[in-house]
py3Dmol code that shows the C-alpha trace and the ligand (Angstrom):
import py3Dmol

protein = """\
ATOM      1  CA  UNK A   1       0.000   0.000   0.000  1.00  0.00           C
ATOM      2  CA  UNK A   2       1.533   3.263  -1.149  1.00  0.00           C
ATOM      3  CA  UNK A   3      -0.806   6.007   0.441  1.00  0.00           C
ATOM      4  CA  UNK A   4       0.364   8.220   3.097  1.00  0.00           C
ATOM      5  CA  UNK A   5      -1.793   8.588   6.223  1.00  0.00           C
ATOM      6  CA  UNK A   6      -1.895  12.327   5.567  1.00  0.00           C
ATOM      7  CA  UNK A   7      -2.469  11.769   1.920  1.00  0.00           C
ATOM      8  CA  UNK A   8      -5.452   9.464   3.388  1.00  0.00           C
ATOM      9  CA  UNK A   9      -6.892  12.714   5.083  1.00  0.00           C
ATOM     10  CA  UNK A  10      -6.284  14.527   2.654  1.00  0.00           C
ATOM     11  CA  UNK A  11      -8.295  12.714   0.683  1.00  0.00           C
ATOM     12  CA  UNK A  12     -11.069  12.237   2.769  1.00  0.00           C
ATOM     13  CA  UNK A  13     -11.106  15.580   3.813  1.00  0.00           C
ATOM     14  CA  UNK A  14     -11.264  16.926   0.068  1.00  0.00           C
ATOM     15  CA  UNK A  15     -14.153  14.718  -0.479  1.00  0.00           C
ATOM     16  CA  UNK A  16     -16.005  15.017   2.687  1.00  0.00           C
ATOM     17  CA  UNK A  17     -16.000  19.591   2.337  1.00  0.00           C
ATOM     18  CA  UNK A  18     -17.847  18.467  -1.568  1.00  0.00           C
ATOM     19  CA  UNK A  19     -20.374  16.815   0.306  1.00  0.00           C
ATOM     20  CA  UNK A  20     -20.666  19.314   3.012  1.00  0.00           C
ATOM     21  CA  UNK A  21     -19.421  22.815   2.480  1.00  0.00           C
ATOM     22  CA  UNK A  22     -20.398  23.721   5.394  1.00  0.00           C
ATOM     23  CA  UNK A  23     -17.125  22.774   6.958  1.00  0.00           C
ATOM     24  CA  UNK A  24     -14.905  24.198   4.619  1.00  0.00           C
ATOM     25  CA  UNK A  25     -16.398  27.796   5.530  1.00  0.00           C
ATOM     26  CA  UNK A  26     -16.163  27.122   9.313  1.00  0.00           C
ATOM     27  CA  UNK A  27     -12.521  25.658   9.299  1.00  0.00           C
ATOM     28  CA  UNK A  28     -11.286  28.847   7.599  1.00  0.00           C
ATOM     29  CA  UNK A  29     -13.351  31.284   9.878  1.00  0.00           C
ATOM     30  CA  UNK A  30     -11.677  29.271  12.767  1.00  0.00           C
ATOM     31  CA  UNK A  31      -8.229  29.126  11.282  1.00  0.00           C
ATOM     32  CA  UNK A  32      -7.988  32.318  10.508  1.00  0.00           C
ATOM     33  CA  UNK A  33      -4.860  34.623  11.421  1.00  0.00           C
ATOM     34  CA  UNK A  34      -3.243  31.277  10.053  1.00  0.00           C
ATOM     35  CA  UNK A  35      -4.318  29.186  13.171  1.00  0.00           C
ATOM     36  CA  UNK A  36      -3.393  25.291  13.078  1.00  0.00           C
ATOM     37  CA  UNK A  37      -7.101  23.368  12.955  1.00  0.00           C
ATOM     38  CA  UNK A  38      -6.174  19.510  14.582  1.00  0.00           C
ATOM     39  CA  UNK A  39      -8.804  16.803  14.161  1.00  0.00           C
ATOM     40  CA  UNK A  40      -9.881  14.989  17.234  1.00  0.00           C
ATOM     41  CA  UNK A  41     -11.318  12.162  15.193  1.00  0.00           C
ATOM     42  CA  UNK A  42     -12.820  11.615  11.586  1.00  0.00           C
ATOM     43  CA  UNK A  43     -15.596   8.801  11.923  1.00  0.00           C
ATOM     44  CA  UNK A  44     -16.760   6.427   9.120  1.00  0.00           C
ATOM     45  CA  UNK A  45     -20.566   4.424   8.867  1.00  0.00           C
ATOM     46  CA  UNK A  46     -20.935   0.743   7.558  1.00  0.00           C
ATOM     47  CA  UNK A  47     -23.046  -2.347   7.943  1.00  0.00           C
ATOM     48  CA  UNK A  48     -22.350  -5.872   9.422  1.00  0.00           C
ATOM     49  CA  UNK A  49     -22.188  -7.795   6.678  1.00  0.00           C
ATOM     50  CA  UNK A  50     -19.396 -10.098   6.057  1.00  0.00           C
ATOM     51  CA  UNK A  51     -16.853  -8.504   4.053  1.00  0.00           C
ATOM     52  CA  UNK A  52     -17.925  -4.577   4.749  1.00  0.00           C
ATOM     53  CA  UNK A  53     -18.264  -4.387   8.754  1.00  0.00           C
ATOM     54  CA  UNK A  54     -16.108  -2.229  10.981  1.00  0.00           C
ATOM     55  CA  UNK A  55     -12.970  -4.891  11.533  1.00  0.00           C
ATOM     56  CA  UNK A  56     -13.117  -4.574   7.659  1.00  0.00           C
ATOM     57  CA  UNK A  57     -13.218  -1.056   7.255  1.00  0.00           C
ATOM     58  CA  UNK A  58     -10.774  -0.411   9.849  1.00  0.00           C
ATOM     59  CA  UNK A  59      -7.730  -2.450   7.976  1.00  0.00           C
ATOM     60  CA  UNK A  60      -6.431   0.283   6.057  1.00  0.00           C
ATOM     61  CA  UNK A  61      -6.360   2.255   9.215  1.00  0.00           C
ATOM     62  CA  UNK A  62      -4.543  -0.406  10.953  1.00  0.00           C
ATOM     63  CA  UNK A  63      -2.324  -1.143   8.005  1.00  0.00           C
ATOM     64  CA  UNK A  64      -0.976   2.723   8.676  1.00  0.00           C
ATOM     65  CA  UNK A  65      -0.495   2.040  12.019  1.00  0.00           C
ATOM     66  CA  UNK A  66      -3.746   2.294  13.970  1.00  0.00           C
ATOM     67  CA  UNK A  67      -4.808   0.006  16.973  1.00  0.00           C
ATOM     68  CA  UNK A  68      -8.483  -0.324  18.371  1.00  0.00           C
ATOM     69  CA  UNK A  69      -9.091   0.753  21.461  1.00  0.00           C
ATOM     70  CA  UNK A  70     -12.431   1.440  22.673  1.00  0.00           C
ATOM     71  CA  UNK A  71     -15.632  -0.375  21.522  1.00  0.00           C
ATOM     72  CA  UNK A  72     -19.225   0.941  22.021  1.00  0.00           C
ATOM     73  CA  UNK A  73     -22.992   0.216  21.706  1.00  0.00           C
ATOM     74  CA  UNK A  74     -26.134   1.922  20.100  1.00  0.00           C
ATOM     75  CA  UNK A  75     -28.851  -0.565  21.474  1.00  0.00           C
ATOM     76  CA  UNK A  76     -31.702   2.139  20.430  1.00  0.00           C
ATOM     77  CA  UNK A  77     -30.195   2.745  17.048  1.00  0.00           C
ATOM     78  CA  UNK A  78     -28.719  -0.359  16.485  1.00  0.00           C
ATOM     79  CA  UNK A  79     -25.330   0.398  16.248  1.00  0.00           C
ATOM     80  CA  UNK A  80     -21.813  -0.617  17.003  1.00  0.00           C
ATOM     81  CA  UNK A  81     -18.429   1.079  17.384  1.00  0.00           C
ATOM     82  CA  UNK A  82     -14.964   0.958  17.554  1.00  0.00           C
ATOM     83  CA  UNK A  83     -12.474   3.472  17.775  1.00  0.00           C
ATOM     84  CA  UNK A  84      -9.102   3.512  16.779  1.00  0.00           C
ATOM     85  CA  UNK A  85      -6.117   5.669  17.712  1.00  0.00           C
ATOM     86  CA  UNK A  86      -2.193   6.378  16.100  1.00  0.00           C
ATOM     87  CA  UNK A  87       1.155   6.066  17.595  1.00  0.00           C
ATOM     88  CA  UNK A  88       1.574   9.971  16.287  1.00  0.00           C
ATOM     89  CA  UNK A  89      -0.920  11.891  18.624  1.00  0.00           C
ATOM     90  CA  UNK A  90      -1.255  15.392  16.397  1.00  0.00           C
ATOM     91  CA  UNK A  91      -3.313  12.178  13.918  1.00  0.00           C
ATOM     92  CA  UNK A  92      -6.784  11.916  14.128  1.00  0.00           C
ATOM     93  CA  UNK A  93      -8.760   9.034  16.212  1.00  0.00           C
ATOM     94  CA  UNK A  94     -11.091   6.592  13.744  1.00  0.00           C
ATOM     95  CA  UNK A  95     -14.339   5.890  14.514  1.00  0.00           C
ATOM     96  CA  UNK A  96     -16.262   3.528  12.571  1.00  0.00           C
ATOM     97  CA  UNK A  97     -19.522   2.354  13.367  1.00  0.00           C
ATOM     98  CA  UNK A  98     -21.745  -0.437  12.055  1.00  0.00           C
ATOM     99  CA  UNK A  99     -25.478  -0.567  11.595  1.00  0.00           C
ATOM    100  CA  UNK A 100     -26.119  -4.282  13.165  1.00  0.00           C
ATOM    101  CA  UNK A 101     -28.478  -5.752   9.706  1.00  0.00           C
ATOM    102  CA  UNK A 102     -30.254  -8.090  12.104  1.00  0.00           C
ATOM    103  CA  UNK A 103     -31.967  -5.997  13.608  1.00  0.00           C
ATOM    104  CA  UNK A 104     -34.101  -4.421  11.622  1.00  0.00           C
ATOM    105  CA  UNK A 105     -36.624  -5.234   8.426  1.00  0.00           C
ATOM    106  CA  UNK A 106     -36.135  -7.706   5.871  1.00  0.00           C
ATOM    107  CA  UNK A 107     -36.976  -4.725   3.064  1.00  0.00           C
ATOM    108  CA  UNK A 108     -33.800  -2.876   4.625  1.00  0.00           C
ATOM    109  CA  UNK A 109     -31.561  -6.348   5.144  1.00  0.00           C
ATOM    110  CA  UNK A 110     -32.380  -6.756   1.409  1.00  0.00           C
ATOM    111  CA  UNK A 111     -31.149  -3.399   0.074  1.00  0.00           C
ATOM    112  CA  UNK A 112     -28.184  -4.273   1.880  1.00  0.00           C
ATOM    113  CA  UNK A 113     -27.474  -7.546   0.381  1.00  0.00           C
ATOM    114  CA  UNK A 114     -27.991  -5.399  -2.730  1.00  0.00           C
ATOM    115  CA  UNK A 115     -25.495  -2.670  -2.206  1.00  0.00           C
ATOM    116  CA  UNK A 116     -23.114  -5.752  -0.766  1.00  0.00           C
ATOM    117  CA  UNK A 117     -23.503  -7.368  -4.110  1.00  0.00           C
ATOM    118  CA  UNK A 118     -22.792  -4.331  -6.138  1.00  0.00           C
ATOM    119  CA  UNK A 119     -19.764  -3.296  -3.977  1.00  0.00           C
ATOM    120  CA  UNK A 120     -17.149  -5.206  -5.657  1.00  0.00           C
ATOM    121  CA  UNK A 121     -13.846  -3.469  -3.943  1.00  0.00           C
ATOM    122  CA  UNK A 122     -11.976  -5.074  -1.627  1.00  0.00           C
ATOM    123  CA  UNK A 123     -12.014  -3.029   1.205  1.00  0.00           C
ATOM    124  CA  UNK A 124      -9.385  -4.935   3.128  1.00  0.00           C
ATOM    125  CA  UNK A 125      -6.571  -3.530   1.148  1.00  0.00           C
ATOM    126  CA  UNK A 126      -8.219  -0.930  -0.836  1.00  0.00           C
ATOM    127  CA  UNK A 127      -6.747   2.328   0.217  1.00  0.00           C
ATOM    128  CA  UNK A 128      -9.009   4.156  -0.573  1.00  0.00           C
ATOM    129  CA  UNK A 129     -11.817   2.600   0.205  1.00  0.00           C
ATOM    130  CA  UNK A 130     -12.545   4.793   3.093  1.00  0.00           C
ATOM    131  CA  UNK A 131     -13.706   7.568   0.412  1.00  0.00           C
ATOM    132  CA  UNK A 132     -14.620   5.239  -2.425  1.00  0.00           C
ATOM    133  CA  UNK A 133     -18.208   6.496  -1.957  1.00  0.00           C
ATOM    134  CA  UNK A 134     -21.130   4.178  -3.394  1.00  0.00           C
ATOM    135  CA  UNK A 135     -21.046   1.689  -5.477  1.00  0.00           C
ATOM    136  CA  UNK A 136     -24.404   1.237  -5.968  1.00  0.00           C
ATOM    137  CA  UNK A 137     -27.958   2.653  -7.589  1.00  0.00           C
ATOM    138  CA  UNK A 138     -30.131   5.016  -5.529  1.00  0.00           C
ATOM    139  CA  UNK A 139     -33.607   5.505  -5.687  1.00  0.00           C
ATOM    140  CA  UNK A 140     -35.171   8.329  -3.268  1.00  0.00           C
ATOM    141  CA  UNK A 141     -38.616   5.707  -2.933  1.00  0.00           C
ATOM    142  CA  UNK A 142     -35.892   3.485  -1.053  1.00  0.00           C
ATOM    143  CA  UNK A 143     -34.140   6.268   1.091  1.00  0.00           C
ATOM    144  CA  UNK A 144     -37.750   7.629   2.657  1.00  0.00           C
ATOM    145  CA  UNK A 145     -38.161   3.760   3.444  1.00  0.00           C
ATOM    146  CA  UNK A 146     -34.730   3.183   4.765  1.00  0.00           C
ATOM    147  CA  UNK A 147     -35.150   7.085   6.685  1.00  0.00           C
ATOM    148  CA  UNK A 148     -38.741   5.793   8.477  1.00  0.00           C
ATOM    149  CA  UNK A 149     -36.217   2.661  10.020  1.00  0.00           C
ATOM    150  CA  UNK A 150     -32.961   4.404  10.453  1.00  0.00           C
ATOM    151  CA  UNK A 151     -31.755   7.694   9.295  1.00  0.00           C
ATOM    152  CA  UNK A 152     -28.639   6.653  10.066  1.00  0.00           C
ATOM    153  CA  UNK A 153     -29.188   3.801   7.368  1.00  0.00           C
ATOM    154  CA  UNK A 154     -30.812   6.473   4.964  1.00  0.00           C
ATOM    155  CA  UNK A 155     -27.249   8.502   4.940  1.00  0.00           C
ATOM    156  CA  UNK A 156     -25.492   5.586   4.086  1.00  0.00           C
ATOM    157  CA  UNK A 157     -27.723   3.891   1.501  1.00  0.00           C
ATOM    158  CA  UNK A 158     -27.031   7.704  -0.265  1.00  0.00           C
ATOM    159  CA  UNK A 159     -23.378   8.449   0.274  1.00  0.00           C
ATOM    160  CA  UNK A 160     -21.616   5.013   0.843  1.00  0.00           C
ATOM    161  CA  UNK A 161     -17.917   5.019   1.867  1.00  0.00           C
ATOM    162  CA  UNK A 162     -16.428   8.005   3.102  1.00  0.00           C
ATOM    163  CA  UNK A 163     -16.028  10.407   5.707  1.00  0.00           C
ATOM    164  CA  UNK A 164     -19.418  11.151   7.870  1.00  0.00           C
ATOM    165  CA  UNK A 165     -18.118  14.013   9.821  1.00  0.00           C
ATOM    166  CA  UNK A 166     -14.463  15.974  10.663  1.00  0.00           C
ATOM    167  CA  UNK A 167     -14.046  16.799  14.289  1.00  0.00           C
ATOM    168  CA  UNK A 168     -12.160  19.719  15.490  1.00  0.00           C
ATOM    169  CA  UNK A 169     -10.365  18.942  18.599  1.00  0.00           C
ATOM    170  CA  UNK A 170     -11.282  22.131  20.798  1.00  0.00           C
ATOM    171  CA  UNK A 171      -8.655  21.574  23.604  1.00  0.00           C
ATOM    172  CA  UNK A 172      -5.889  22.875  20.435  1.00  0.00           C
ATOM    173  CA  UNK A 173      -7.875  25.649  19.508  1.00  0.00           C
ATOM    174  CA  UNK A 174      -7.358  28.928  20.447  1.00  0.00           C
ATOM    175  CA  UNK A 175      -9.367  31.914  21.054  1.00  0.00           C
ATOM    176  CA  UNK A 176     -12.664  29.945  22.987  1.00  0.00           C
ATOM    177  CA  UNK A 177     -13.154  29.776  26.693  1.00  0.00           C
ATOM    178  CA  UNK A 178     -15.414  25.845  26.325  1.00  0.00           C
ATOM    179  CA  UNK A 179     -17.882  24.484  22.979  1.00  0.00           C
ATOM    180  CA  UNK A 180     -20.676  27.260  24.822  1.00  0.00           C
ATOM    181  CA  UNK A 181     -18.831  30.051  23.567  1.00  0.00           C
ATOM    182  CA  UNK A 182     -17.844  28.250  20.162  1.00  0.00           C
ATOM    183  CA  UNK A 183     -21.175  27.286  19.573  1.00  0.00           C
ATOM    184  CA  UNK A 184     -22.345  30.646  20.279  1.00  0.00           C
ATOM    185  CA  UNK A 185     -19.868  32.149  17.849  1.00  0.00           C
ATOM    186  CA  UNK A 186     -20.650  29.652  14.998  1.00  0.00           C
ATOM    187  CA  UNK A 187     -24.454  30.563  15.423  1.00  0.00           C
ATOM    188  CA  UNK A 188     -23.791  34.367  15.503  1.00  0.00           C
ATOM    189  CA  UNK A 189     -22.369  33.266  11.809  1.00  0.00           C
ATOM    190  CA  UNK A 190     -25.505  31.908  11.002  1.00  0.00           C
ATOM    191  CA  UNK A 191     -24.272  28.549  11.590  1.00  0.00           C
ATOM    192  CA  UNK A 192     -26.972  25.567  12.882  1.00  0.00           C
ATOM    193  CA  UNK A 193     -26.351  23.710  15.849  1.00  0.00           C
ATOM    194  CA  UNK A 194     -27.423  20.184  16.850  1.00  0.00           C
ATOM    195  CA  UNK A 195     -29.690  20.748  19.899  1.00  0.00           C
ATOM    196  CA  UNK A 196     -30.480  17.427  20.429  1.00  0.00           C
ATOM    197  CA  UNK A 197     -29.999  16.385  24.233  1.00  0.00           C
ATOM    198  CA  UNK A 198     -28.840  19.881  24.434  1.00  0.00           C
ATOM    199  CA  UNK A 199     -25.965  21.617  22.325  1.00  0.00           C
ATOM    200  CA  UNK A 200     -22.908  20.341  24.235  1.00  0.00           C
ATOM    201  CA  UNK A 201     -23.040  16.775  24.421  1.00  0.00           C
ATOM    202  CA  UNK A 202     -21.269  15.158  27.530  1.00  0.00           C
ATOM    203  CA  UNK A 203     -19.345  17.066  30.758  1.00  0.00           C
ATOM    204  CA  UNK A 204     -16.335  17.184  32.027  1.00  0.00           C
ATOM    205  CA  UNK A 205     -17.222  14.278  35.092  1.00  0.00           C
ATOM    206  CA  UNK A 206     -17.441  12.252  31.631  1.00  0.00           C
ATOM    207  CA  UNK A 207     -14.305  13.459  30.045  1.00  0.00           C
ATOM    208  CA  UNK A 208     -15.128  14.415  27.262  1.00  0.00           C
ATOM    209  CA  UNK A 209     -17.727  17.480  25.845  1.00  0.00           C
ATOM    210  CA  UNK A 210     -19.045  17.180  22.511  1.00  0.00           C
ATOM    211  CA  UNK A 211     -21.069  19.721  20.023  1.00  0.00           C
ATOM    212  CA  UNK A 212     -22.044  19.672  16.288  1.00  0.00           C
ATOM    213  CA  UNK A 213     -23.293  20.943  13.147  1.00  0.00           C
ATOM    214  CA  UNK A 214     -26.591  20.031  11.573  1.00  0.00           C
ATOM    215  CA  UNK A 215     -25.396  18.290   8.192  1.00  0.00           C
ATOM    216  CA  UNK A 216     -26.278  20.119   5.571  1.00  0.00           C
ATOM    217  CA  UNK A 217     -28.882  19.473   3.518  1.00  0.00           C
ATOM    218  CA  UNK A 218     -27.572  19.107  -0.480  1.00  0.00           C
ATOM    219  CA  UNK A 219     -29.243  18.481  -3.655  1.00  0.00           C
ATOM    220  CA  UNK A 220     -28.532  14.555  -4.960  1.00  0.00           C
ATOM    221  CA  UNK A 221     -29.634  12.901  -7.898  1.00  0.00           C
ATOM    222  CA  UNK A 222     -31.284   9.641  -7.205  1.00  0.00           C
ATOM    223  CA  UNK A 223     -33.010   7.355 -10.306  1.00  0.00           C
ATOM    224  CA  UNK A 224     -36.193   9.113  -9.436  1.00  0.00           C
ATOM    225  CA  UNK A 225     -35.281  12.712  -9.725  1.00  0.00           C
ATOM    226  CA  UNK A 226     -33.484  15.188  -7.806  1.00  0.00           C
ATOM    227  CA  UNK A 227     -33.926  15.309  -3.805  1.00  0.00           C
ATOM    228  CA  UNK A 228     -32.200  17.101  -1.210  1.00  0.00           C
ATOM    229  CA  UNK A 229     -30.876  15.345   1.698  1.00  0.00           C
ATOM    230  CA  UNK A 230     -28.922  15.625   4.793  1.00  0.00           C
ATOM    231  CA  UNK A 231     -25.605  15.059   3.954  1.00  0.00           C
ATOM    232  CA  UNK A 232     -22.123  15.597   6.524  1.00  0.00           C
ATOM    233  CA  UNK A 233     -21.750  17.411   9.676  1.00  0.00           C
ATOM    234  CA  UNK A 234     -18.650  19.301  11.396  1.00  0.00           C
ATOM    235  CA  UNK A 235     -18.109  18.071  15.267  1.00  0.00           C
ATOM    236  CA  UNK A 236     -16.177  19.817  17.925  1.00  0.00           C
ATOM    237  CA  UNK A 237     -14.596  17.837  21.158  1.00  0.00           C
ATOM    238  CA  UNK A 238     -13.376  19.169  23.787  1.00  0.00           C
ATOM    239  CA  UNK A 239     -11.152  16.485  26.228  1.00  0.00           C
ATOM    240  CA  UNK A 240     -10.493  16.365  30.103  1.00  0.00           C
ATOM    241  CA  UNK A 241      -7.992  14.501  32.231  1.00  0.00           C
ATOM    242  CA  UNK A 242      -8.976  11.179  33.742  1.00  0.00           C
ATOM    243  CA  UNK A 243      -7.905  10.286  37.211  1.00  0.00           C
ATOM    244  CA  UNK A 244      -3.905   9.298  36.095  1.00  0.00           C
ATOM    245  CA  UNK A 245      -4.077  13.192  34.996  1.00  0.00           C
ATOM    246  CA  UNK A 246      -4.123  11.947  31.024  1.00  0.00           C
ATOM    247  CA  UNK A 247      -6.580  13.232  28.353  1.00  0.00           C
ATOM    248  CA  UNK A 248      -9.043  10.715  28.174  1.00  0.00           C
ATOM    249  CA  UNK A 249      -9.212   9.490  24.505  1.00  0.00           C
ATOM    250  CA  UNK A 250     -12.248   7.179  23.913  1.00  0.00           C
ATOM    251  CA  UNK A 251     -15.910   8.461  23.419  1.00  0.00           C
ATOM    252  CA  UNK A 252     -18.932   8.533  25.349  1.00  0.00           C
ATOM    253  CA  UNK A 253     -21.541   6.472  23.995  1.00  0.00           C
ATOM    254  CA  UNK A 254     -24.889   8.389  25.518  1.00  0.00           C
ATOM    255  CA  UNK A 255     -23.196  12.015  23.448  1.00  0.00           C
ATOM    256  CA  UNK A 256     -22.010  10.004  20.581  1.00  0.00           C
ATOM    257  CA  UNK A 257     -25.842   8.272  20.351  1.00  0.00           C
ATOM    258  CA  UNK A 258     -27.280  12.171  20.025  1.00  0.00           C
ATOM    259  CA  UNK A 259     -24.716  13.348  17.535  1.00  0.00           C
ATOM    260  CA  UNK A 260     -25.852  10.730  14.758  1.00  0.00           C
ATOM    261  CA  UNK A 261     -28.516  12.537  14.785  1.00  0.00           C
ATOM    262  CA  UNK A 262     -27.121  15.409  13.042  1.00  0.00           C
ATOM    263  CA  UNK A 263     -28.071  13.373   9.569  1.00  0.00           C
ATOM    264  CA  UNK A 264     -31.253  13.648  10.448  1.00  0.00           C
ATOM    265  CA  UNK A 265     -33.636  16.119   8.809  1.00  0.00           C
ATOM    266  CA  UNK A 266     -34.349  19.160  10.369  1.00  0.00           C
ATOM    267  CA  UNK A 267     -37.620  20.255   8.802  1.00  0.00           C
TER     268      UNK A 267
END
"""
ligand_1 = """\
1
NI
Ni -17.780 12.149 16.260
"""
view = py3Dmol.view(width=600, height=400)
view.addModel(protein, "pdb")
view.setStyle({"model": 0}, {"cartoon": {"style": "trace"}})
view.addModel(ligand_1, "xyz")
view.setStyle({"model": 1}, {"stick": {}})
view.zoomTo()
view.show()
């Protein structure tokens, strides 16, 4: 494998400010003055089928050095997580979640199997599979069904493989007291919020504060005309010391269950 892990982000991040200029506009307003913007974590979405499920998706990672370390559950969305972290700290954490197939209809397990069957890469030494987007035929009839069951499933029936949201890691940036007085900044720019279970996510007894964008909403061409949908959103984390006095790395599953929905629609 000849890619470079920050010709990996690179990537990803190129392809992920398409999808969601939103992101683009706030990293410059917050880097201006030439500030430094580091990445907490850039998280992924797939489903538990045999050849695409997170151990899968997370080989490239680990191929350029990554190791799992944390895993978490969604029992309400039907989820599952694992996140990975680098040797080199100033790198961004993975975090790829699953949707668990089982668990939900056979009309969704079957468009699935479908967009399995269509996704001929091989994603355990594909590079760039992490941004190799669909592979597959969309149809907006079949994204209101898969929405009704899982939004979560909706986004990634439409946008396949690649990068769900960018995270800004607060604790390097400069010029913001805590994520209230960010958050208050990016809505004076006319910037939307996720308020669900409140705009920061988390405290710092939990070790970790989280806050995020609503994803955009963009214009995509399905086989039955032209729909817009929610597309990517731009997180901010802010991390405290655990008990040993260290930054505490992993995520918090109850914060991390609210910021999915930032896919979902907001009108
Ligand atoms: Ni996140």
């Amino acid at each position: 494998m000849s890619i470079t892990t920050e010709d990996l982000f690179k990537s990803l991040w190129q392809q992920y400010v398409q999808l969601n200029p939103t992101a683009e506009k706030i990293h410059t307003l917050l880097g201006r003055n030439n500030k430094v913007i580091y990445n907490d974590h850039v998280a992924f979405r797939t489903f538990n089928h045999p050849k695409f499920g997170v151990d899968h998706l997370a080989q490239t990672f680990e191929q350029l050095g990554y190791k799992a370390r944390g895993e978490y559950e969604f029992k309400v969305k039907k989820l599952y997580a694992k996140h990975y972290e680098h040797p080199n700290t100033d790198l961004p954490k993975v975090f790829i979640s699953e949707l668990l197939l089982e668990n939900f209809s056979d009309k969704l397990q079957t468009t699935f199997s479908h967009i399995a069957k269509h996704t001929s890469i091989d994603v355990r030494t594909s590079a760039g599979v992490s941004y190799s987007g669909r592979h597959w035929d969309i149809e907006y009839k079949t994204y209101q069904e898969l929405y009704k069951e899982s939004p979560y499933a909706a986004w990634l029936y439409t946008f396949g493989f690649c990068a769900n949201h960018f995270t800004v890691y607060f604790n390097k940036l400069e010029g913001f007291e805590g994520l209230p007085q960010l958050n208050s900044f990016l809505k004076e720019n006319n910037f939307q919020i996720n308020a669900s279970g409140g705009e920061v996510k988390g405290s710092p007894e939990l070790m970790l504060e989280q806050s995020s964008t609503m994803a955009e909403e963009i214009e995509v061409s399905f086989s039955d005309g032209k729909f817009k949908v929610p597309s990517c959103y731009y997180e901010f984390a802010k991390r405290y010391e655990d008990s040993t006095g260290n930054l505490y790395q992993g995520f918090v599953a109850g914060s991390a269950d609210k910021i999915f929905e930032s896919t979902n629609k907001t009108n």
